[in-house]
N, C-alpha and C positions, 0 to 999 in steps of 0.2 A: 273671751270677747269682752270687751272692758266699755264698747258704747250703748248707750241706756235705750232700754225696751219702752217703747212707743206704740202705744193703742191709737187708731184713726176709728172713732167712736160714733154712735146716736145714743144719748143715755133712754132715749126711749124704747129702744129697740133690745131684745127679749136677746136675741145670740150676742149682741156688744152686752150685756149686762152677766149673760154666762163665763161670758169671754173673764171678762174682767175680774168675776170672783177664783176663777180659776187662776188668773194672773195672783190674785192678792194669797191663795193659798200656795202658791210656785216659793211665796218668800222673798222672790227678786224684784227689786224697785226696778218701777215704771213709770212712765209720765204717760197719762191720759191725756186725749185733743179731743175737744168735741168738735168735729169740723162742721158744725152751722152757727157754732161761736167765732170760731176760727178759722174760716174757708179754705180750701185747699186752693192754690195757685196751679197753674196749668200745669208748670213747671213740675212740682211737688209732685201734681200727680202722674205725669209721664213716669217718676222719677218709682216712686210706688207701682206702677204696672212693670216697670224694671225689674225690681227687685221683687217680685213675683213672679215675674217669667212667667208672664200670660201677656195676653192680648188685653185692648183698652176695651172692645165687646168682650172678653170672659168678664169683664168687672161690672158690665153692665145689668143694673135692673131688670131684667127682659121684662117683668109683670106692671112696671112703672106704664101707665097712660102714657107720657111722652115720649116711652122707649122706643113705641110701636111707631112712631114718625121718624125714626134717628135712622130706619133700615140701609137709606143710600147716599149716608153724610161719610167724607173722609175719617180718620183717626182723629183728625185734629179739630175738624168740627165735634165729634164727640167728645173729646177733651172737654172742649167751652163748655157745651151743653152740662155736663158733670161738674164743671167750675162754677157754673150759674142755676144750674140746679144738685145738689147733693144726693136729691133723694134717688138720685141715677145710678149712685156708686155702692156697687154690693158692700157690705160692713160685716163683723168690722175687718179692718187689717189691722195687724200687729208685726210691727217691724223690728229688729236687733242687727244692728250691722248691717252687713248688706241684704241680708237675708229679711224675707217676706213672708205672713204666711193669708191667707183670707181664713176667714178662722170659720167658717160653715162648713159642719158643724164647728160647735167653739171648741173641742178636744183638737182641734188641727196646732191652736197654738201650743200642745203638750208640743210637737214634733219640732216645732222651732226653739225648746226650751233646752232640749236634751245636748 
């Protein structure tokens, strides 16, 4: 697989930061995105719930305060919500090809490295 591994990141947050040492000890160049630097597009992220092969609620927050209002919005309403709010979107993901992984715990991205 020759396309470059891509972390969708919060540097704040404690499993993207697991995530990511385990990326730096894998050996394999990656590019980080911190998506509240770099917002996710709606697009982008349909494209990312794709290539996870989940649902746009598996990725959601559920413990997020604004989650618990999202209960009877379409896909694509929750889309926006997650493109204008971030803190909506379970982290992190790490993506290679077409392949996906949500890395909670952060060991999941072993599975997409193999």
């Amino acid at each position: 697989m020759n396309d470059k591994i891509i972390i969708y990141q919060k540097p704040t947050c404690s499993k993207c930061r697991a995530t990511l040492s385990l990326l730096k000890d894998s050996g394999k160049e990656f590019e980080s995105i911190n998506y509240y630097e770099t917002p996710l597009t709606a697009d982008k992220l349909r494209e990312l719930v794709r290539k996870l092969n989940m649902t746009v609620r598996d990725i959601l927050r559920k413990d997020e305060p604004l989650a618990r209002t999202l209960d009877a919005v379409s896909d694509d309403e929750l889309i926006n919500a997650m493109v204008e709010n971030p803190d909506l979107i379970q982290r992190p993901i790490v993506v290679w090809g077409n392949k996906a992984k949500l890395c909670r715990p952060p060991e999941h991205v072993m599975e997409l490295l193999e």
